[in-house]
N, C-alpha and C positions, 0 to 999 in steps of 0.2 A: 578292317579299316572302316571307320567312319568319313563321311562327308560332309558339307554344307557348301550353303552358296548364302549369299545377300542378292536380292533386285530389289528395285526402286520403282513403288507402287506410287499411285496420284494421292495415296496417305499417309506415305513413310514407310522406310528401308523394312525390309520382309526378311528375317532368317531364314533359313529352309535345311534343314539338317536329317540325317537319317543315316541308315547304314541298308546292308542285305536283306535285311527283316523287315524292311520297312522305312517310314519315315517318323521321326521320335517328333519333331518340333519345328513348326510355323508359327515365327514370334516377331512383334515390331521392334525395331533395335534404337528407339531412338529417343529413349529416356525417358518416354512418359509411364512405362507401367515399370512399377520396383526399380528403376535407373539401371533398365538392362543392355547391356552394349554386347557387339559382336563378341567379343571375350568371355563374359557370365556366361553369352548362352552356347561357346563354346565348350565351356567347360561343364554344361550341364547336358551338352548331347554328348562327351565323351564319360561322363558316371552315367548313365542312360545306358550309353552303347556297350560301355565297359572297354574302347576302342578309342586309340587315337584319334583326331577329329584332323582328315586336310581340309581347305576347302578346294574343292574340285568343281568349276560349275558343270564339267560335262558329265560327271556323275549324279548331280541335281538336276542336268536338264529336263529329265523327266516331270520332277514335279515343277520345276520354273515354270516350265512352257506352258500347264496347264494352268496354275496361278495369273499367267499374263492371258492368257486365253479371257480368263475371270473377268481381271480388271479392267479387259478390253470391251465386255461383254460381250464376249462368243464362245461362254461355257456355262453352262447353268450344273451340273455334277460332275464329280472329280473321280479319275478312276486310277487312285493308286494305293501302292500296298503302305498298310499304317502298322505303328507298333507304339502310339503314346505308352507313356507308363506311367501308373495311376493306381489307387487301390481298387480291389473290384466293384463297390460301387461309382466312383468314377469314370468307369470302363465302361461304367451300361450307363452314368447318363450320355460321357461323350458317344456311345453308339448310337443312341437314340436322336441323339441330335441329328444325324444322318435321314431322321425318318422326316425330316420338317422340308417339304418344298421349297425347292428355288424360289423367290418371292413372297413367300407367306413366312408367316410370324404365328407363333403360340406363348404361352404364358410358361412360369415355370412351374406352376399348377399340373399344367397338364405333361409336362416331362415326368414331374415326382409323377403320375399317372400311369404314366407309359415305363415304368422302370420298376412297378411293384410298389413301390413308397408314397401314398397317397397323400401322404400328412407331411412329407419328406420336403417342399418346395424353398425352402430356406439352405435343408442341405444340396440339395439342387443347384441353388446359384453359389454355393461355393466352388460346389462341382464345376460348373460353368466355370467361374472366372479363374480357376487352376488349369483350365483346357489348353493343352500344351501342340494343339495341331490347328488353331486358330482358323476361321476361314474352311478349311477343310473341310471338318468338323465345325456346324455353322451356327456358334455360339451367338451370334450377333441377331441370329432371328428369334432367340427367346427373349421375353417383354414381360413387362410387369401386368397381374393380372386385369390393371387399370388400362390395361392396351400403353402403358406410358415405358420409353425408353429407358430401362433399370440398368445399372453394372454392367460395364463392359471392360475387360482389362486393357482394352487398347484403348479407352477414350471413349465417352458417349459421340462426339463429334465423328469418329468415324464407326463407330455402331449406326449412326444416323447417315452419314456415305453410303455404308454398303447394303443398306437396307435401301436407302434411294436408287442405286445401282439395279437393284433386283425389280425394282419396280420400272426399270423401264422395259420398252418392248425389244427382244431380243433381234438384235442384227440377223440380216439373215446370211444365211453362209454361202462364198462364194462358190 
């Protein structure tokens, strides 16, 4: 059996879906990319999972809680099991994305770099904006090599949030 849950981020409703293996997909529900709703993107974590999809949020709490952590800013890295599903160059840019620091920003130059594909930085951002673990996997820190805020499937407006987010100085923990 699959899962999923919805919360309500300060940029709009967050799918959170996954099964045993992992979590398939972190995606905003609220029409601005492809006019995806809780429905599409259930039906694309259940061809994913190959598994019925409930939504259970206490089988997502794991990833919820760490998401809200995020948005609260009292989490700069995420420590849960993933399973996007992707072709294998997809799979190593969205890995790679993992290598980009809380707050810092690179180009997508320098991903096609880091993934083997030097000349690749075009197939890069499509890779990128096919990134099916959003946030997670922190699509929103890669820029245009003009340091200018390029393609984001969830909106430049919150590309430019969560990059503002990261810039600030982290809470300190109780």
């Amino acid at each position: 059996m699959s899962y999923y849950d919805i919360i309500d981020t300060p940029i709009g409703r967050l799918f959170v879906g996954g099964s045993a293996r992992g979590i398939h997909r972190v995606d905003f529900i609220d029409g601005e990319r492809d006019a995806r709703t809780e429905a599409s993107e259930v039906a694309l974590l259940e061809r994913e999972s190959g598994e019925p999809a409930d939504r259970d949020g206490e089988a997502a709490a794991f990833a919820t809680s760490q998401l809200v952590e995020y948005f609260a800013g009292d989490r700069t890295e995420f420590d849960l099991p993933l399973e996007p599903i992707g072709t294998d160059f997809q799979l190593r840019v969205w890995s790679a994305l993992h290598d980009v620091p809380y707050g810092e920003t690179v180009s997508y130059g320098e991903i096609a770099e880091a993934v083997g594909k030097p000349t690749a930085s075009r197939a890069v951002g499509a890779a990128n904006g096919q990134n099916p673990i959003s946030i997670i996997a922190p699509c929103h820190r890669i820029i245009g090599a003009n340091g200018s805020l390029t393609g984001y499937g969830g909106g430049l407006h919150r590309k430019a949030w969560l990059l503002d987010l990261e810039a600030q100085p982290l809470r300190p923990m109780a």
